[in-house]
C-alpha positions as CSV (number, residue, x, y, z in Angstrom):
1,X,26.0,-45.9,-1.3
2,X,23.8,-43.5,0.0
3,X,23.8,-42.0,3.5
4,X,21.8,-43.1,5.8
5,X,20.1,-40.3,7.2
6,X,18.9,-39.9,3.3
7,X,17.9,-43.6,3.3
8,X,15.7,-42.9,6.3
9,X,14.2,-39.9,4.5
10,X,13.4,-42.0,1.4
11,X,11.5,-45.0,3.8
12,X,9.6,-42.2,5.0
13,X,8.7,-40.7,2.1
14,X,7.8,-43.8,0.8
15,X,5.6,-43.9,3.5
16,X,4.1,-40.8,2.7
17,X,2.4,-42.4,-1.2
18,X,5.6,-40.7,-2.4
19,X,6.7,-42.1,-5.9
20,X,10.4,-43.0,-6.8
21,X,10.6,-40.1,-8.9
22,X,9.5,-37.7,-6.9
23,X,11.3,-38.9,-3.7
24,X,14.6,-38.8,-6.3
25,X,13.8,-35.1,-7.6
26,X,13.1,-34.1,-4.0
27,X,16.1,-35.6,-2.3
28,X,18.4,-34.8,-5.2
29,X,19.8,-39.2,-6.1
30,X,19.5,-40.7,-8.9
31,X,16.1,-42.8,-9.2
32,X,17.7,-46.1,-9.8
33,X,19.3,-45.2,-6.2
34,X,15.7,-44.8,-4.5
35,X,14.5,-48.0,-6.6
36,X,17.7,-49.9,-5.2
37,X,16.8,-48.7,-1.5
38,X,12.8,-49.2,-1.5
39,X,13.7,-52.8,-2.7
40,X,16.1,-53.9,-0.3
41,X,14.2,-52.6,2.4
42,X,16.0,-52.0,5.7
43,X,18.7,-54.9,5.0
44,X,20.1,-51.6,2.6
45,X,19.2,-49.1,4.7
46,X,21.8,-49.7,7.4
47,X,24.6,-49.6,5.1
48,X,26.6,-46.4,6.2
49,X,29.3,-44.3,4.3
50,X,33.0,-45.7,5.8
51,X,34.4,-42.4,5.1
52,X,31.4,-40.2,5.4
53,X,32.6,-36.6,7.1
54,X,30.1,-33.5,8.3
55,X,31.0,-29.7,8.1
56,X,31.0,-28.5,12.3
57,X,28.8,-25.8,13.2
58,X,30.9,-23.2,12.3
59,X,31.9,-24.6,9.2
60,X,28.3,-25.6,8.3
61,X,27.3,-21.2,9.2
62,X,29.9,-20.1,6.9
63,X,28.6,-22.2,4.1
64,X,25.3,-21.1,4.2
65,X,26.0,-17.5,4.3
66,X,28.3,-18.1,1.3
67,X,25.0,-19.7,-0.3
68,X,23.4,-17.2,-0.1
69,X,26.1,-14.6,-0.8
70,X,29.0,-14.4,-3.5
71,X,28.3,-18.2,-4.5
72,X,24.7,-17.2,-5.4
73,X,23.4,-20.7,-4.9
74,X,26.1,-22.7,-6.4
75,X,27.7,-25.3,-4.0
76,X,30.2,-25.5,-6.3
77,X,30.8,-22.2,-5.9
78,X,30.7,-22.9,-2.1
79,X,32.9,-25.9,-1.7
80,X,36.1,-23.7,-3.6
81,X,35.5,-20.4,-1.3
82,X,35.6,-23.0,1.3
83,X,39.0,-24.7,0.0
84,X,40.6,-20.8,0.0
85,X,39.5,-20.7,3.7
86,X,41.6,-24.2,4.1
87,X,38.4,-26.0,4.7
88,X,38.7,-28.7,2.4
89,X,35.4,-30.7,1.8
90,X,34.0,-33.4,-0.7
91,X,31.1,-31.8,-2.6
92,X,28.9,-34.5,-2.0
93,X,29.3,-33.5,2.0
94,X,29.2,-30.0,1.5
95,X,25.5,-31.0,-0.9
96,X,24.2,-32.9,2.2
97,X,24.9,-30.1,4.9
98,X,23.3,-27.5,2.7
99,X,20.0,-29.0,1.3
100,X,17.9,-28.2,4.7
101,X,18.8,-24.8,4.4
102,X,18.4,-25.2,0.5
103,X,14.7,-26.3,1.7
104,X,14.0,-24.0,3.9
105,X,15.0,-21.4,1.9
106,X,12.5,-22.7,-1.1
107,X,10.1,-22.6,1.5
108,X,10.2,-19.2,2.1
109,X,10.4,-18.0,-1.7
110,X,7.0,-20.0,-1.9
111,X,5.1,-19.0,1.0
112,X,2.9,-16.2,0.4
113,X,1.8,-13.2,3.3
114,X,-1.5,-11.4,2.3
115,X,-0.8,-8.1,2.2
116,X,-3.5,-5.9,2.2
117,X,-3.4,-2.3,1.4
118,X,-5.3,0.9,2.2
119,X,-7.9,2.6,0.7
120,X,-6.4,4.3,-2.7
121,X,-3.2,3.1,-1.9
122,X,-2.8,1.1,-4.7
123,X,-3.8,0.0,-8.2
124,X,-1.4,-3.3,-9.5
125,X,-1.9,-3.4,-12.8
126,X,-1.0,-6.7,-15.7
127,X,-1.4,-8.2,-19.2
128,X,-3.1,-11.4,-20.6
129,X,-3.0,-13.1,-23.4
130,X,-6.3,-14.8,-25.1
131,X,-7.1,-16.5,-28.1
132,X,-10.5,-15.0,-29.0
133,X,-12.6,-15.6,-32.3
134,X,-13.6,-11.9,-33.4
135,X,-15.3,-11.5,-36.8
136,X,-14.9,-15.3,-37.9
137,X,-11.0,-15.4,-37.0
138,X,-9.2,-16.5,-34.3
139,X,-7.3,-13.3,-33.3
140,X,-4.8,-12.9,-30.4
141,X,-6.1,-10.3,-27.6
142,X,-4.5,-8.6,-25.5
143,X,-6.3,-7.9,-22.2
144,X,-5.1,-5.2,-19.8
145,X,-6.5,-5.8,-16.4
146,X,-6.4,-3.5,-13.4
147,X,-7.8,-4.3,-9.7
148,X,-7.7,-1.2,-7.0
149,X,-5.7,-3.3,-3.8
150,X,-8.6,-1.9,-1.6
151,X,-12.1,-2.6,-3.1
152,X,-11.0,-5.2,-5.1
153,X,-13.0,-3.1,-8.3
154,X,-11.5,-4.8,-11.9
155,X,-11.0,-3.1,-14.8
156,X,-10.2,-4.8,-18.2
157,X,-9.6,-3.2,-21.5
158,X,-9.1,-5.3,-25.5
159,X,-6.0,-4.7,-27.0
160,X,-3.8,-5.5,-30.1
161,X,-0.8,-5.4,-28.7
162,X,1.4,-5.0,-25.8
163,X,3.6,-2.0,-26.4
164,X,4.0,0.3,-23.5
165,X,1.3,2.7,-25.5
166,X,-1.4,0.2,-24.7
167,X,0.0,-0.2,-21.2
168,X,-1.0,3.8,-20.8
169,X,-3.7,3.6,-22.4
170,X,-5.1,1.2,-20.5
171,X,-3.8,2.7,-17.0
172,X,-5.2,6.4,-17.7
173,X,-9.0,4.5,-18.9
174,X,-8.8,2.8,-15.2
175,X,-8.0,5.6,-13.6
176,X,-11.0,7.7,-15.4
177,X,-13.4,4.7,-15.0
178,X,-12.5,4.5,-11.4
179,X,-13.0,8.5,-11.2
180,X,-9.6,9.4,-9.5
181,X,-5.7,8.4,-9.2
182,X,-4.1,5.7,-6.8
183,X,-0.9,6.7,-5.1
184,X,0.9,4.0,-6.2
185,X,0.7,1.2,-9.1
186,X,2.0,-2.1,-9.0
187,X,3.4,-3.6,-12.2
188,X,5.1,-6.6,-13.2
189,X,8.7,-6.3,-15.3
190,X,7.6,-6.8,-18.6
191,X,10.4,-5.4,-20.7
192,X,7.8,-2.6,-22.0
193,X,7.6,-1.0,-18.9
194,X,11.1,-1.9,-16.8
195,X,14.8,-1.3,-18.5
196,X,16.9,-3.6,-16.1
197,X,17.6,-3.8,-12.5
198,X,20.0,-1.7,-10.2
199,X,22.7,-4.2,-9.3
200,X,23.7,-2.7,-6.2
201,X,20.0,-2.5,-4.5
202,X,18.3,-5.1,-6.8
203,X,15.2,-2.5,-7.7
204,X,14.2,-2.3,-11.3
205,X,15.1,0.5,-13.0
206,X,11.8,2.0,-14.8
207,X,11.4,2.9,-18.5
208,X,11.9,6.5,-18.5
209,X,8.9,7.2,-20.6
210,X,7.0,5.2,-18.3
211,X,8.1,6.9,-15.6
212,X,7.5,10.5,-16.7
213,X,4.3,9.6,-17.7
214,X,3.3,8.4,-14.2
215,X,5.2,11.6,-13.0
216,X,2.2,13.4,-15.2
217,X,-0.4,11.5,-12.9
218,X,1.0,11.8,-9.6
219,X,1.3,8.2,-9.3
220,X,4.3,6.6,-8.0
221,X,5.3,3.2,-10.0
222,X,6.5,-0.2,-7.8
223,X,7.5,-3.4,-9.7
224,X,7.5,-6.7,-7.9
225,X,10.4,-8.6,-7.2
226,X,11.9,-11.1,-10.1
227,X,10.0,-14.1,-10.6
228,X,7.9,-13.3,-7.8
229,X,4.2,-12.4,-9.8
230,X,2.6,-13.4,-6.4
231,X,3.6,-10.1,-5.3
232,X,1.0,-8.5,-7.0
233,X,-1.6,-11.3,-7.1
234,X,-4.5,-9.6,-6.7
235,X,-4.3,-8.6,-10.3
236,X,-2.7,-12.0,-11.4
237,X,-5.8,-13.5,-9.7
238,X,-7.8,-11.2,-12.0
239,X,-6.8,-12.1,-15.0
240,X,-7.2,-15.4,-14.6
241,X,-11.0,-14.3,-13.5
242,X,-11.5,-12.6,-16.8
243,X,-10.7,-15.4,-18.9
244,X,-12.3,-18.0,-16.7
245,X,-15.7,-15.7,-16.4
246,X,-15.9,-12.8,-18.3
247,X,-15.0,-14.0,-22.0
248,X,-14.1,-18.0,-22.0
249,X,-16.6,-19.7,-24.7
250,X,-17.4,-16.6,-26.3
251,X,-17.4,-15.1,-30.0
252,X,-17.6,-11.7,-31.0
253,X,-18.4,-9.6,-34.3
254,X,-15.6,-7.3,-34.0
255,X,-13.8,-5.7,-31.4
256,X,-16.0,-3.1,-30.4
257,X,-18.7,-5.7,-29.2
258,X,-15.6,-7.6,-27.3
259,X,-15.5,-3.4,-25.6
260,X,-19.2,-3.2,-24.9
261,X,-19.5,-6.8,-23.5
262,X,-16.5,-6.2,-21.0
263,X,-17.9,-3.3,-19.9
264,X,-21.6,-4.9,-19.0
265,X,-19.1,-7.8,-17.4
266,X,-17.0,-5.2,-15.3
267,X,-20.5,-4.1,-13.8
268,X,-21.1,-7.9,-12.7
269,X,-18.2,-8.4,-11.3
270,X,-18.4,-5.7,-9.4
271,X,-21.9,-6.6,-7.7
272,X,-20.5,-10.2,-6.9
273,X,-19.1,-11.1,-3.2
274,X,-15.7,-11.0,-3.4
275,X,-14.2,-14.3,-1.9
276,X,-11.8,-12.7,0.4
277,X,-13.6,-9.5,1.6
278,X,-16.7,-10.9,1.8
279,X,-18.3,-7.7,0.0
280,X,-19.2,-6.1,-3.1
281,X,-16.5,-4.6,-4.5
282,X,-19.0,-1.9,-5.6
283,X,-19.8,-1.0,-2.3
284,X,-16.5,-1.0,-0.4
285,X,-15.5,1.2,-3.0
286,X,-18.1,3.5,-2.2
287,X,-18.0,3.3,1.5
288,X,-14.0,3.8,1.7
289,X,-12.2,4.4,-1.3
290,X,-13.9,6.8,-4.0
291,X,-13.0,9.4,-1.6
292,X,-9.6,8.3,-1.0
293,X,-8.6,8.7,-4.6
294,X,-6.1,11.7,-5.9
295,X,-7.9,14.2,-8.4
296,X,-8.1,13.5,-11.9
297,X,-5.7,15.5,-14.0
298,X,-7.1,18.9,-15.0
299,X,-6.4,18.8,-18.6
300,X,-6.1,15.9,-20.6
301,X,-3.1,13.7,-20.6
302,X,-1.4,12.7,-24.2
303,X,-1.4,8.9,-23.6
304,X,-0.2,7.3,-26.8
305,X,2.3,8.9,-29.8
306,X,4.1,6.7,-31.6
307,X,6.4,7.3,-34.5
308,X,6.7,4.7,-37.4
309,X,8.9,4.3,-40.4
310,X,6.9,2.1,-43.2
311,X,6.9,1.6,-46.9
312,X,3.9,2.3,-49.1
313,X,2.6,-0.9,-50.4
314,X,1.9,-1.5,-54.0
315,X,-1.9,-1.3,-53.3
316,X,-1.3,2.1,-51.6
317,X,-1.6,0.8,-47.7
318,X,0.5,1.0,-44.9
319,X,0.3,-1.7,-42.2
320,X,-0.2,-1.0,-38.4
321,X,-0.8,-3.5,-35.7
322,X,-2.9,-5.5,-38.7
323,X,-4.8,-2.6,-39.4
324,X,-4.5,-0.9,-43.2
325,X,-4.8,2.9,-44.0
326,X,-4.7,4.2,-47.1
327,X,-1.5,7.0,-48.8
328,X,-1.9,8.6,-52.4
329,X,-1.3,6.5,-54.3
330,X,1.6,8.9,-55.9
331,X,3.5,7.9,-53.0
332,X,3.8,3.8,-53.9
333,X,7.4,2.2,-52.7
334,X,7.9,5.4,-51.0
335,X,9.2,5.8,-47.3
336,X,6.4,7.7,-44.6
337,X,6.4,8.3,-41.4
338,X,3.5,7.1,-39.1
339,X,2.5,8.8,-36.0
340,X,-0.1,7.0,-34.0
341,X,-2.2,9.3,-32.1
342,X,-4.8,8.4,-29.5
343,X,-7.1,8.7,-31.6
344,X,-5.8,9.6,-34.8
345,X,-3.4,8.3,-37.5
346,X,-1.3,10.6,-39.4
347,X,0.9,10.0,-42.2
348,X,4.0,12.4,-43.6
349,X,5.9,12.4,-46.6
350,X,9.1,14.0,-44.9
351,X,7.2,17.3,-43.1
352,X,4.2,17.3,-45.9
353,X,1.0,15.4,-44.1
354,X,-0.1,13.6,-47.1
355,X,-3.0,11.3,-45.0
356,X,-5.2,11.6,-41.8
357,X,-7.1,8.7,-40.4
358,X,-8.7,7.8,-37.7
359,X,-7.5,5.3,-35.3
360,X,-9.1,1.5,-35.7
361,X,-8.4,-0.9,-33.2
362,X,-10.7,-3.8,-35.5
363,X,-8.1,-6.3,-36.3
364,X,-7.2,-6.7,-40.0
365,X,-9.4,-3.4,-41.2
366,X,-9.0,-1.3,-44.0
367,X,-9.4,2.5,-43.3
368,X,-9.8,4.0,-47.0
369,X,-10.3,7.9,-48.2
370,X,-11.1,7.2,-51.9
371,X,-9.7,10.3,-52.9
372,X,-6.2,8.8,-52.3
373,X,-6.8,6.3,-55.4
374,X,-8.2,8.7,-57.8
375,X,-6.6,8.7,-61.0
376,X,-5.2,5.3,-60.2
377,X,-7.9,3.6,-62.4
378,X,-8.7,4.0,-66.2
379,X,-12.5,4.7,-66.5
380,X,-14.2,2.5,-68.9
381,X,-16.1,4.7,-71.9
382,X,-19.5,3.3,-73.1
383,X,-18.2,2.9,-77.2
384,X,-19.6,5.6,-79.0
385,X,-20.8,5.2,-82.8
386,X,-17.3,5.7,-85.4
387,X,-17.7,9.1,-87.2
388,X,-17.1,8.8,-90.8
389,X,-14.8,11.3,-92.5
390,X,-16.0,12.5,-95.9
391,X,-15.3,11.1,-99.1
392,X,-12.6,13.4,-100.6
393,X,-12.8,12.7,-104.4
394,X,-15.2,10.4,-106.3
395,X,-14.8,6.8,-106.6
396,X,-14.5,6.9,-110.2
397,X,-10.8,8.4,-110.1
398,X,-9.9,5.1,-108.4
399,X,-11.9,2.7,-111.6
400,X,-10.3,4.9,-113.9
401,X,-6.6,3.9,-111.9
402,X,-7.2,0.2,-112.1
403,X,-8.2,0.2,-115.8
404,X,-12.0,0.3,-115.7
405,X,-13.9,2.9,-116.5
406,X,-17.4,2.7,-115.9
């Protein structure tokens, strides 16, 4: 039997167009229960628990603080810290005097607080994923998407892949589009960029190549709080935008068309009235935020370097992030290491450089120097007349042998 003050709350939820299974999910009772109750009506509803107890106030405080403190949500958890306390109570009670502060404290997680930020204060930066058709086939991209917290100015870059390389990449190519350096950037935890969390303080701990490569830029890194993306909606807003408007419906020839067509869509969307500004964010980033902006680095920044262990295919490739390059082909079923360059790939034989490519980004390319197959195939001869060796003695020698003579 339920109590009554949740009785009450299902009539008026009812009330509300509310659904069985939603009031059920929502009030935490089985839906049969709610079924039972919206039947009967108020001839049900004034049945009351015999035995029903409530937690005082004090009793009711120090359950909630336990909530949300060494039980980590778990009445369960709750109710037997209560029990070493000598507070004995059912569950079921203990459930009933928690779930408005449960509530309210949903609430809260969900409710969101615009937080605006100053001019070159801050770039949040973030990943989406999009099936796209490039070339004839479908092909997973990758699209890195920046938005500058004051202007609102979006930058988007085509990827492969999601490796913390491509996250650099496409943070040093936003800051040189956008002509200067933010103080801080925003990210989200993916597991390229963030290592764990500090238990004590609750702050992620930052992937130390990450971090010394913002070190390089002057740029302090921030990651939002767990599960809480909103943090840094601007740029979850964004990428949404880009898939919705910049590339939804669309087919491309390759990869580098995808590139030139984002960057003629970047300009758009630059020029359009942004919905909560109210301007261009073209212009505000004129008026208020180029100047705001740290300094470029003087000398160029090594962005990417990665080093790979692969095995020489029978056909004398290697494979990286779908893309081929060629090895001599002396080298089949070997071992090599691969070091991906910005743009360059280079290819050792233990400290010997046996190949030197440049960097594709097309998905499923082959990047060939004929000069590593030479020799692998037989060249075919035109067939040249038979030379006849000269007779050595006389055919009659050999009528003479058999018997007769001519």
């Amino acid at each position: 039997m339920l109590d009554p003050e949740i009785v009450e709350r299902i009539r008026l939820l009812q009330q509300l167009r509310w659904g069985s299974k939603r009031i059920a999910r929502e009030l935490g009772v089985a839906r049969n229960s709610v079924r039972r109750y919206l039947r009967g009506g108020a001839a049900v509803a004034v049945q009351a628990r015999p035995n029903a107890r409530t937690l005082d106030a004090d009793q009711a405080a120090l359950a909630r603080e336990l909530l949300d403190g060494a039980a980590a949500g778990n009445a369960v958890v709750v109710q037997r810290l209560l029990a070493e306390r000598e507070v004995d109570v059912p569950l079921r009670t203990l459930q009933r005097a928690l779930e408005p502060h449960r509530q309210a404290r949903r609430a809260a997680e969900l409710a969101t607080v615009r937080f605006e930020t100053l001019p070159g204060a801050q770039l949040q930066i973030d990943f989406g994923e999009k099936w796209i058709a490039i070339g004839g086939e479908r092909t997973k991209v990758h699209l890195f998407v920046a938005v500058l917290g004051y202007s609102r100015r979006i930058f988007v870059r085509a990827s492969l892949s999601q490796r913390q390389d491509d996250w650099r990449e496409g943070l040093a190519a936003a800051f040189r589009t956008f002509g200067g350096v933010t103080r801080k950037i925003l990210i989200d935890r993916a597991g390229a960029l963030v290592i764990g969390q500090d238990r004590e303080t609750g702050t992620a701990r930052i992937h130390p190549a990450f971090a010394a490569f913002c070190k390089d830029w002057g740029v302090e890194v921030a990651a939002c709080r767990p599960y809480r993306a909103r943090t840094k909606g601007k740029t979850e807003s964004g990428v949404g935008y880009v898939k919705r408007n910049g590339i939804a419906g669309r087919a491309f020839d390759s990869v580098a068309a995808l590139e030139a067509h984002l960057a003629q869509w970047m300009l758009e969307a630059d020029r359009r009235v942004h919905g909560t500004t109210h301007e261009q964010p073209c212009v505000r980033f004129e008026r208020a935020e180029r100047a705001a902006l740290q300094a470029l680095p003087a000398a160029p920044l090594r962005v990417r370097e990665r080093r790979l262990q692969r095995r020489v295919a029978t056909d004398c490739f290697v494979d990286i992030d779908t893309v081929r390059y060629s090895v001599p082909h002396t080298l089949v079923r070997r071992h090599v290491e691969v070091v991906v360059g910005d743009a360059e790939v280079v290819i050792y034989d233990g400290r010997i450089e046996v190949a030197r490519h440049r960097r594709s980004t097309e998905p499923h390319q082959r990047v060939v120097n004929p000069r590593h197959l030479d020799g692998l195939y037989r060249r075919r001869h035109d067939d040249a007349p038979t030379e006849r060796s000269p007779l050595t003695r006389s055919l009659d020698v050999y009528a003479e042998a058999v018997g007769g003579a001519p």
